[in-house]
ZADO-1210 file (C-alpha; in nm, 4 decimals, padded with zeros to 6 digits):
<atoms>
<atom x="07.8041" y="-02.0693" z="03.8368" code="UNK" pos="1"/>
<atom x="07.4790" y="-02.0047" z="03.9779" code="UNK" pos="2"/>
<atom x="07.5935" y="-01.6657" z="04.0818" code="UNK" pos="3"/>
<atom x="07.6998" y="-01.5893" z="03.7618" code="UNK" pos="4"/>
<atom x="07.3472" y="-01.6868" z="03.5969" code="UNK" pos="5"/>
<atom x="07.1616" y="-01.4583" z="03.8693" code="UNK" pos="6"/>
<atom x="07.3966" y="-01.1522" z="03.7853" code="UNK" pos="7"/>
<atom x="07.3061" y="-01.2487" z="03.4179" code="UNK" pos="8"/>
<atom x="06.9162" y="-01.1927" z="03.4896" code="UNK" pos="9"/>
<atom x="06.9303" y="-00.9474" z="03.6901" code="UNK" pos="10"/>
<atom x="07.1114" y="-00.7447" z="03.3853" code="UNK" pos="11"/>
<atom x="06.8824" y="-00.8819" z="03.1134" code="UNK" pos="12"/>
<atom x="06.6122" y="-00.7496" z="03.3649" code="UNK" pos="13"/>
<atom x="06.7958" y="-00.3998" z="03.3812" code="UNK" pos="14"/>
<atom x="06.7613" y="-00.4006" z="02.9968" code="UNK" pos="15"/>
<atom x="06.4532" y="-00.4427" z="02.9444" code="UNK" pos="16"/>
<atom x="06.3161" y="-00.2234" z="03.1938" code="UNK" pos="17"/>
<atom x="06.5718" y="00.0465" z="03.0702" code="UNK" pos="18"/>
<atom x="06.4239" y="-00.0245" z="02.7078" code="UNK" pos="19"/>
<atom x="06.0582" y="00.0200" z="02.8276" code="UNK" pos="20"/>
<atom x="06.0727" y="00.3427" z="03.0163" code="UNK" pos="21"/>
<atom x="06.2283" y="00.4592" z="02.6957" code="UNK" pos="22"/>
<atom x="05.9712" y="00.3514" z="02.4837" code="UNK" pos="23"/>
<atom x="05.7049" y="00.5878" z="02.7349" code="UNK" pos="24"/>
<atom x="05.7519" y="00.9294" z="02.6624" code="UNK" pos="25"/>
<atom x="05.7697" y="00.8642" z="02.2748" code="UNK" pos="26"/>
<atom x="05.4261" y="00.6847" z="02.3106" code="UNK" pos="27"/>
<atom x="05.3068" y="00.9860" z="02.5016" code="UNK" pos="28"/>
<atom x="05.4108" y="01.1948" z="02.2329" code="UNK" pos="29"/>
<atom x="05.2769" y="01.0013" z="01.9705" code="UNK" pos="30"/>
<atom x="04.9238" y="01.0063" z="02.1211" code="UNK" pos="31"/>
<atom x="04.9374" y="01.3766" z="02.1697" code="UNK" pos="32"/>
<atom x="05.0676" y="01.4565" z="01.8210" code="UNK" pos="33"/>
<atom x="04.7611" y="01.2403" z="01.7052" code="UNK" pos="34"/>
<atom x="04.5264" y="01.4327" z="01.8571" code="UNK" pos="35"/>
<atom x="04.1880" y="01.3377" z="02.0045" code="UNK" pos="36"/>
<atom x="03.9989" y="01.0458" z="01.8969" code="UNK" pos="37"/>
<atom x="03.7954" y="01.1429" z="01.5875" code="UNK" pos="38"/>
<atom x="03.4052" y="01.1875" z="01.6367" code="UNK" pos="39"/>
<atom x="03.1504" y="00.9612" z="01.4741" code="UNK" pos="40"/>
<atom x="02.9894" y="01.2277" z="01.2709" code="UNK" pos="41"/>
<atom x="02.7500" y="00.9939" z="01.0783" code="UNK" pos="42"/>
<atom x="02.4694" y="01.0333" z="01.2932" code="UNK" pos="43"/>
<atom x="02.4450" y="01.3985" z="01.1636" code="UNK" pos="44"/>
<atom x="02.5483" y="01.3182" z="00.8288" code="UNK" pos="45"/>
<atom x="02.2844" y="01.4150" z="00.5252" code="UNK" pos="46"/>
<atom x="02.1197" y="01.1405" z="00.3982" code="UNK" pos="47"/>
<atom x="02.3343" y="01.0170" z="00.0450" code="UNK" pos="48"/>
<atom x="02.1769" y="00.8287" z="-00.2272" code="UNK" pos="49"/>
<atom x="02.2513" y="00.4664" z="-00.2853" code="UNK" pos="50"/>
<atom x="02.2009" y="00.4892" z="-00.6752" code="UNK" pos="51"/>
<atom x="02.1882" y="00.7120" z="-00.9099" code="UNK" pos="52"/>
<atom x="01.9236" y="00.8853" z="-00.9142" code="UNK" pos="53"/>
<atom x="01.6785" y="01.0394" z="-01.2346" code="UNK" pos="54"/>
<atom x="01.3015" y="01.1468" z="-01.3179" code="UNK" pos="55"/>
<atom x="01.0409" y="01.0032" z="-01.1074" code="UNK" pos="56"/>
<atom x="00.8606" y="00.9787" z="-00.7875" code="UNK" pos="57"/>
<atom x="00.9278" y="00.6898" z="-00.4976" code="UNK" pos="58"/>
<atom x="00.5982" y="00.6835" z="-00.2634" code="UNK" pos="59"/>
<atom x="00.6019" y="00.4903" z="00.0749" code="UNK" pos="60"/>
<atom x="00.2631" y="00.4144" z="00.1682" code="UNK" pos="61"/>
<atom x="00.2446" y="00.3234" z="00.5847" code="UNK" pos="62"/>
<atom x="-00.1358" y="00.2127" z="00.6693" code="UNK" pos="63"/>
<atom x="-00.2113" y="00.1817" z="01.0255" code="UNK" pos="64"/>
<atom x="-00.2758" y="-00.1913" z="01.1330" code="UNK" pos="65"/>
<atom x="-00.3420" y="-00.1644" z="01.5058" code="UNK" pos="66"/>
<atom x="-00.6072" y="-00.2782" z="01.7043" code="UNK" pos="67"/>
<atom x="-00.8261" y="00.0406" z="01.6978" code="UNK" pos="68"/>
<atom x="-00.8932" y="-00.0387" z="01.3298" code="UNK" pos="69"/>
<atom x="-01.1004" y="-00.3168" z="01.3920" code="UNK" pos="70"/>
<atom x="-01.3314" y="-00.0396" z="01.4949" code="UNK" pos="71"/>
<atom x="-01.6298" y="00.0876" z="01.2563" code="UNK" pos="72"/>
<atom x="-01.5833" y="00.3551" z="01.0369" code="UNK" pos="73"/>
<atom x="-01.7910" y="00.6398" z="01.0773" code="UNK" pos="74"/>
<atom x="-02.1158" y="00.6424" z="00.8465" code="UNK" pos="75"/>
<atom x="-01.9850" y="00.3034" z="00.7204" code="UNK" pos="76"/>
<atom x="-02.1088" y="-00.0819" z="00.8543" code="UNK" pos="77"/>
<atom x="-01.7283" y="-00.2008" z="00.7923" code="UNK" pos="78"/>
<atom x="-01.4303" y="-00.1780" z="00.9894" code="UNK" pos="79"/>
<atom x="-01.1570" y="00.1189" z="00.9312" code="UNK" pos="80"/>
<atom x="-00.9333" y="-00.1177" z="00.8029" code="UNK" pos="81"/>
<atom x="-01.1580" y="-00.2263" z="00.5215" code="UNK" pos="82"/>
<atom x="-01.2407" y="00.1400" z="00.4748" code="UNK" pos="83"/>
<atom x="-00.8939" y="00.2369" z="00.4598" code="UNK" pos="84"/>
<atom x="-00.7832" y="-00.0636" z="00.2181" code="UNK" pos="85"/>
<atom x="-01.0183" y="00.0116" z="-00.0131" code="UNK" pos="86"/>
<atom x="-00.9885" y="00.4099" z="-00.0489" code="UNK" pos="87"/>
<atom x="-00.5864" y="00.3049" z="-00.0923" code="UNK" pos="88"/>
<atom x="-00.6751" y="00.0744" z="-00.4000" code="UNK" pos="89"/>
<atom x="-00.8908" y="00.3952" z="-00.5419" code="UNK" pos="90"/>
<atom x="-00.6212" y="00.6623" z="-00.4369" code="UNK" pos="91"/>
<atom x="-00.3631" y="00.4491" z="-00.6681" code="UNK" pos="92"/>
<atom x="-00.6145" y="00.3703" z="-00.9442" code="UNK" pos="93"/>
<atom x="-00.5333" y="00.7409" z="-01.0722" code="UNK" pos="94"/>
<atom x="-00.1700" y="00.5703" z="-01.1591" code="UNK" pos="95"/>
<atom x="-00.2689" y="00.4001" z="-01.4669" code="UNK" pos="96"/>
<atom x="-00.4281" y="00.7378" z="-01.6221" code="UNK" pos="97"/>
<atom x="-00.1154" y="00.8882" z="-01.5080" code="UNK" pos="98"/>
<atom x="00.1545" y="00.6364" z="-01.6986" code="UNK" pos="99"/>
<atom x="-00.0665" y="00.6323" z="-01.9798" code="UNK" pos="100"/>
<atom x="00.0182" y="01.0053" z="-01.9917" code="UNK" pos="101"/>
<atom x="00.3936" y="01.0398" z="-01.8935" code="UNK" pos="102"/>
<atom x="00.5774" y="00.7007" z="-01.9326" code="UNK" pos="103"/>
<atom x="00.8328" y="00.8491" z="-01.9547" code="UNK" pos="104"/>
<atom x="00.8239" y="00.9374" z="-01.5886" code="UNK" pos="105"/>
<atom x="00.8713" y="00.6318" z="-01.3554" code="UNK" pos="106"/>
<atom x="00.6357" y="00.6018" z="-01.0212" code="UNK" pos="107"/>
<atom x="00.7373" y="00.3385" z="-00.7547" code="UNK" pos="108"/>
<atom x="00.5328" y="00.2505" z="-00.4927" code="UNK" pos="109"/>
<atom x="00.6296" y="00.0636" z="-00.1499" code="UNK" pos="110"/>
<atom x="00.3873" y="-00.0604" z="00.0679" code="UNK" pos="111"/>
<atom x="00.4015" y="-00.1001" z="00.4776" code="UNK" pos="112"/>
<atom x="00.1750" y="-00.1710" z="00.7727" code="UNK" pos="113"/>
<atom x="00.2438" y="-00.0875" z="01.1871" code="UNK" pos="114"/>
<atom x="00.0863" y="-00.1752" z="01.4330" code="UNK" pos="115"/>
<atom x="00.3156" y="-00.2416" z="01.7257" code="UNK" pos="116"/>
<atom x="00.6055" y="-00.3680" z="01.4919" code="UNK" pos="117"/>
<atom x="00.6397" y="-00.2656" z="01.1284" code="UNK" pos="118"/>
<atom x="00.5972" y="-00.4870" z="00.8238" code="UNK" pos="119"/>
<atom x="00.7218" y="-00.4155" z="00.4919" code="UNK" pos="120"/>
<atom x="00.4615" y="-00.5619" z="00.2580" code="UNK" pos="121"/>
<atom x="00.6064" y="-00.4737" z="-00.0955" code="UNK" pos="122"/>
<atom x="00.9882" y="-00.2964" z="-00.1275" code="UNK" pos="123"/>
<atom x="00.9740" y="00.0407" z="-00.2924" code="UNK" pos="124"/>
<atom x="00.9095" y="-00.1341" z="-00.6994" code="UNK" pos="125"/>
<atom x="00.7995" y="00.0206" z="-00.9817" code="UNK" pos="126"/>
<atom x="00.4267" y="00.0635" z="-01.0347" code="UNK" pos="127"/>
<atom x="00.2427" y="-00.2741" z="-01.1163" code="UNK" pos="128"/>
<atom x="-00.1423" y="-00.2506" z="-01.0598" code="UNK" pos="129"/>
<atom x="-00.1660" y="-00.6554" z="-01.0033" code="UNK" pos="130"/>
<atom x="00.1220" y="-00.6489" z="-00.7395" code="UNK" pos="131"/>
<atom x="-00.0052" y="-00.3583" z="-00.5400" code="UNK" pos="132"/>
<atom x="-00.3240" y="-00.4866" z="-00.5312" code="UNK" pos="133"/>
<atom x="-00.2440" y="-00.8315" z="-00.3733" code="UNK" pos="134"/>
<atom x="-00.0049" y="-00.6697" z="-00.1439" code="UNK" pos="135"/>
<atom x="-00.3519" y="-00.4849" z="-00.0064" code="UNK" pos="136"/>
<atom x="-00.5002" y="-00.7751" z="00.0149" code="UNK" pos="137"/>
<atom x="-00.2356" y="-00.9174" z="00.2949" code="UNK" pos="138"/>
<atom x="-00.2467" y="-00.6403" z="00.4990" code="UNK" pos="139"/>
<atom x="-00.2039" y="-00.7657" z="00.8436" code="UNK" pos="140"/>
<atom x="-00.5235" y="-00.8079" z="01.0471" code="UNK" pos="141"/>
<atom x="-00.6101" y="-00.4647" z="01.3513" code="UNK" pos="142"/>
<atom x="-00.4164" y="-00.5689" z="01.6237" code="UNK" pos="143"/>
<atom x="-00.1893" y="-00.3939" z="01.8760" code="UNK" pos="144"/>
<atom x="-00.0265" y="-00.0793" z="01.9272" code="UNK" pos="145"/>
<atom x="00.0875" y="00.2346" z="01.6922" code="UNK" pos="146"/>
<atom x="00.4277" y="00.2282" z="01.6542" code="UNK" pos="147"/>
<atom x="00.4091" y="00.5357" z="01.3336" code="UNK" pos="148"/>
<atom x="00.7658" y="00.6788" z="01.4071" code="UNK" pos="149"/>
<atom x="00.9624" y="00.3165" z="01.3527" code="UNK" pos="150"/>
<atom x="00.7399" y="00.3087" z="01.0757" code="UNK" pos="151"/>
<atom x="00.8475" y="00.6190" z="00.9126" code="UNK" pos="152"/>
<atom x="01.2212" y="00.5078" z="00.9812" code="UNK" pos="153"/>
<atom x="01.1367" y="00.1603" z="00.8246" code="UNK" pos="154"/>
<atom x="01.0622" y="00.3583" z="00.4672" code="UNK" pos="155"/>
<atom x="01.3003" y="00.6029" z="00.4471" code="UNK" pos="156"/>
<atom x="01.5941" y="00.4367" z="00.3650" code="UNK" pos="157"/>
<atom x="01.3788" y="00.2469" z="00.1120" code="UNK" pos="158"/>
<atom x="01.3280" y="00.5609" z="-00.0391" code="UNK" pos="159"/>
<atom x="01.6646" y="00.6287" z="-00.0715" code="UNK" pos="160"/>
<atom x="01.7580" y="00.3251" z="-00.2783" code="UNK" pos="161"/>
<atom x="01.4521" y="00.3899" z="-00.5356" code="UNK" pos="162"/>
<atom x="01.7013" y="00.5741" z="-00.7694" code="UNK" pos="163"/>
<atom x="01.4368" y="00.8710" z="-00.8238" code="UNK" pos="164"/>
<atom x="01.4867" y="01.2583" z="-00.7279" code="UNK" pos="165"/>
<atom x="01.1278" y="01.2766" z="-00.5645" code="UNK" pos="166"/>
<atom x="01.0493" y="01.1245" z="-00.2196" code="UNK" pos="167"/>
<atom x="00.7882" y="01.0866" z="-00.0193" code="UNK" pos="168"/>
<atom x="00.6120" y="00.9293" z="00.2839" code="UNK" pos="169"/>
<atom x="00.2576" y="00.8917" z="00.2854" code="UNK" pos="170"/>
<atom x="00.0897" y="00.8041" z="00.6081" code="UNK" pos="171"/>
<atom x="-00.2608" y="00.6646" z="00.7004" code="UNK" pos="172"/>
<atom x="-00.3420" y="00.6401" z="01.0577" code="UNK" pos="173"/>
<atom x="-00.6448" y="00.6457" z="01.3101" code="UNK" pos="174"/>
<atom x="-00.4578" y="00.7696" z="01.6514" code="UNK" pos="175"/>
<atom x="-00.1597" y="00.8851" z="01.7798" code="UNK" pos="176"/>
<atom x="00.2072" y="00.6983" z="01.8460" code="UNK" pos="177"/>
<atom x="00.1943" y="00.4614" z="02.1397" code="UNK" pos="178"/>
<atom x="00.5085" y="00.2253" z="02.0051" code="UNK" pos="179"/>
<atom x="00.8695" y="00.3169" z="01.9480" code="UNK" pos="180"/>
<atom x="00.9720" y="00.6278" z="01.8542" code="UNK" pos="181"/>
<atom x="00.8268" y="00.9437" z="01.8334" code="UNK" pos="182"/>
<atom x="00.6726" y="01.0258" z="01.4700" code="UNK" pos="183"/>
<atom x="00.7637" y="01.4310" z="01.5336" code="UNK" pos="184"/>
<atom x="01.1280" y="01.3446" z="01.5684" code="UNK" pos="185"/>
<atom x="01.1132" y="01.0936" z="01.3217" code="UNK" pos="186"/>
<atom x="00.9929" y="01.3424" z="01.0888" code="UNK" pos="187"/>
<atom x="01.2853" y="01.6448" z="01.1847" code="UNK" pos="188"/>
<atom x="01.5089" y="01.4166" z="01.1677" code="UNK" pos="189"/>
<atom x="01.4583" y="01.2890" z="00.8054" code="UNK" pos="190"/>
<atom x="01.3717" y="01.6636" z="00.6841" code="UNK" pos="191"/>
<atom x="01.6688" y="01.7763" z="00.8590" code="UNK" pos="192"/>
<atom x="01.9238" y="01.5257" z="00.6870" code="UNK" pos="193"/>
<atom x="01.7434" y="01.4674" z="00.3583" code="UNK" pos="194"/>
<atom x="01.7804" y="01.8353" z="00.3213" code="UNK" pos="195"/>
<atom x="01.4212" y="01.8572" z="00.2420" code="UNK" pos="196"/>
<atom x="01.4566" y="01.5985" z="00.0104" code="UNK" pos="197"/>
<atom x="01.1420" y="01.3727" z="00.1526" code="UNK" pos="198"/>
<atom x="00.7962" y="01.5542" z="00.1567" code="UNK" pos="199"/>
<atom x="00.5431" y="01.3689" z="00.4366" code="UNK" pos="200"/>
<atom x="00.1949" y="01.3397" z="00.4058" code="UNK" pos="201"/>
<atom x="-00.0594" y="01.2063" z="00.6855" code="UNK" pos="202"/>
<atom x="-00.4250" y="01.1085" z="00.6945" code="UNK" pos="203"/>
<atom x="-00.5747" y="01.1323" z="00.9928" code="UNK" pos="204"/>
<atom x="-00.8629" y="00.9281" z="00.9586" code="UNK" pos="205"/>
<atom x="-01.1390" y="00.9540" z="01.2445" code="UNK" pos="206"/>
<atom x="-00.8626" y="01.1294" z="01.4998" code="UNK" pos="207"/>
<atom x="-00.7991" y="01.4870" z="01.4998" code="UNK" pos="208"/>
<atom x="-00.5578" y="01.5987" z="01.2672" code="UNK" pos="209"/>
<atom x="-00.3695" y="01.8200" z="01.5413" code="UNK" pos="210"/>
<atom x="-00.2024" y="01.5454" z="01.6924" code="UNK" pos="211"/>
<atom x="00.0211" y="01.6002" z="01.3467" code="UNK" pos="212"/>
<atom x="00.0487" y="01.9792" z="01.3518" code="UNK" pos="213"/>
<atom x="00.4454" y="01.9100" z="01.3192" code="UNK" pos="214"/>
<atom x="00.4395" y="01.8296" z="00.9948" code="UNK" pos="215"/>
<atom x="00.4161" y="02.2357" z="00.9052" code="UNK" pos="216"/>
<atom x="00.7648" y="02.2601" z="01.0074" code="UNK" pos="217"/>
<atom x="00.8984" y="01.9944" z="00.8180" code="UNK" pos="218"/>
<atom x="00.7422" y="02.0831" z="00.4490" code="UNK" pos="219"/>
<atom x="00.4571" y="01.7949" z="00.5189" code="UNK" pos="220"/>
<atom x="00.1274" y="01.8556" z="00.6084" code="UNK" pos="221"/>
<atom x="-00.1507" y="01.6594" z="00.7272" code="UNK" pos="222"/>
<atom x="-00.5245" y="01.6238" z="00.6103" code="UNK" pos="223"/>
<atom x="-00.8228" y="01.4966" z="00.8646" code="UNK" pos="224"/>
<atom x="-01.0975" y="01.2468" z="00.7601" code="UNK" pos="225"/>
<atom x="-01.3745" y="01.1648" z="00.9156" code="UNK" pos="226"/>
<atom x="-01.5360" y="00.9138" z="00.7001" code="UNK" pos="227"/>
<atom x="-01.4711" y="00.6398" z="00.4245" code="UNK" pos="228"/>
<atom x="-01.5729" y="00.9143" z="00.1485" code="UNK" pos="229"/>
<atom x="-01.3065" y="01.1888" z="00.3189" code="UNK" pos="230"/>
<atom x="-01.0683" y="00.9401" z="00.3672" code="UNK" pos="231"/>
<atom x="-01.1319" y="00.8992" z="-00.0080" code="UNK" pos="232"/>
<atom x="-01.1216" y="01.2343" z="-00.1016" code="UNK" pos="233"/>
<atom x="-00.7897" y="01.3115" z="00.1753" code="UNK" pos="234"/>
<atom x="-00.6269" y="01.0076" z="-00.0551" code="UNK" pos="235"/>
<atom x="-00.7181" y="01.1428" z="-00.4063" code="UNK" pos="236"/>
<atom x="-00.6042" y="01.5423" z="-00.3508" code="UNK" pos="237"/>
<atom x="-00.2383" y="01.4034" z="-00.1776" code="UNK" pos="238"/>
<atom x="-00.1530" y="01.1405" z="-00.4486" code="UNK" pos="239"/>
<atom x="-00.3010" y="01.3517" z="-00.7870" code="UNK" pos="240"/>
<atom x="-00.2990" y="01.7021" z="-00.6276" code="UNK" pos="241"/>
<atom x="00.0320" y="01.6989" z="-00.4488" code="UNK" pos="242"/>
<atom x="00.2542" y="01.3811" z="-00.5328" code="UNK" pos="243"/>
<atom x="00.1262" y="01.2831" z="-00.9512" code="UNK" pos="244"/>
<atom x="00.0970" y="01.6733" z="-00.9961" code="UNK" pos="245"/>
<atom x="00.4640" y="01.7461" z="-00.9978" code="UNK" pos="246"/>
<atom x="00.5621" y="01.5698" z="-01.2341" code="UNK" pos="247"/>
<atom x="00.4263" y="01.8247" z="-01.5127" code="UNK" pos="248"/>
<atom x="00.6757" y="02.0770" z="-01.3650" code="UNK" pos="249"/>
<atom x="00.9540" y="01.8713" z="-01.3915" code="UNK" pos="250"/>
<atom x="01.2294" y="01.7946" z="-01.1505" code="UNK" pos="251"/>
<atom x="01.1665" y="01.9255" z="-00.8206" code="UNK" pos="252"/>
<atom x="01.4333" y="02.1116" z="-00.6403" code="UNK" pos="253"/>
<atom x="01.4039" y="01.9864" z="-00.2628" code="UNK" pos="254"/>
<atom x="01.2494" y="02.2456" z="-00.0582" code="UNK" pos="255"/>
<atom x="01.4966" y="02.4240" z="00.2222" code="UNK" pos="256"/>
<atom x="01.3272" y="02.5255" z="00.5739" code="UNK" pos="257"/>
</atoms>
């Protein structure tokens, strides 16, 4: 009997192993008919819309929070930062003239500090002068480091759910990147996949504008200010001249490098 159960393993055994070495080449096959794994293309994928998009302009507005801030502004008795909030609260005084003019064309504004982190201070929103304002009033205290690349990645996306056909990044910064990623290849990239869809615009305010020279190869450019009443000027000729100007021509076909 227990002879009998062995031999009846042992062919079970011979079964199953038959059955599996079998099953091998067709799962061979099966994997070469397939093919490769597919590549994870997304990473050089154009940016797509989240909503539909119509008429108007989204600005992201990234002020520089970081410790060299604290620092007087040139020909002023007040820090940078103070400087800095208060040419902002001018620069986007020129958007009530502007709705009064064209409602019909919608402007949302976003608002975000850096320093060593990033901070969004008020989502990409339509246009309300009270809201704006208090959001200025919180931004952070100098402290830290420049992180203006994660910045710039921080906004775009923002940008992208603002259902408008016009885009753009508006920076205001005193130095150069010390945080995170680098601001140049920040910048490609987004030009690159948003198919010149997002126009950048820096301020270099008391640093030397040609720490930015990259911005001529992505459609942006930069402007230098050396004091509160440049800074003020820099501000006004980027937001009416450039940004609140297009929207007499109409719809802006994205610009193509």
């Amino acid at each position: 009997m227990a002879s009998r159960n062995a031999w009846a393993g042992r062919a079970v055994t011979g079964l199953l192993l038959s059955f599996l070495l079998a099953c091998q080449p067709n799962a061979r096959r099966d994997r070469t008919a397939a093919g490769p794994a597919p590549q994870d293309s997304s990473a050089d994928a154009p940016y797509q819309a989240e909503v539909e998009e119509g008429l108007g302009a989204a600005v992201a507005i990234l002020v520089d929070t970081s410790g060299s801030m604290r620092e007087r502004a040139p020909g002023d008795s007040r820090p940078k930062s103070a400087v800095a909030r208060e040419a902002l609260e001018a620069m986007l005084d020129a958007t009530d003239a502007f709705i009064a003019k064209r409602p019909d064309f919608p402007i949302k504004i976003g608002l975000y500090s850096f320093s060593s982190s990033v901070r969004t201070l008020r989502s990409i929103q339509p246009y309300d002068r009270s809201a704006i304002r208090f959001a200025l009033t919180n931004l952070p205290g100098p402290g830290g480091g420049t992180a203006i690349g994660d910045a710039m990645r921080e906004a775009r996306p923002d940008l992208y759910r603002a259902g408008v056909f016009r885009k753009y990044l508006l920076v205001v910064t005193d130095g150069e990147n010390t945080n995170g990623r680098s601001p140049d290849k920040v910048a490609r990239d987004i030009w690159r996949k948003s198919e010149g869809g997002v126009q950048t615009y820096f301020v270099a305010f008391d640093t030397n504008p040609e720490k930015f020279a990259f911005l001529k190869d992505v459609g942006g450019d930069v402007i230098g200010a050396g004091t509160g009443a440049e800074l003020r000027t820099a501000l006004d000729g980027i937001y009416q001249g450039k940004i609140l100007a297009e929207a007499v021509g109409g719809e802006r076909e994205p610009a193509r490098k």
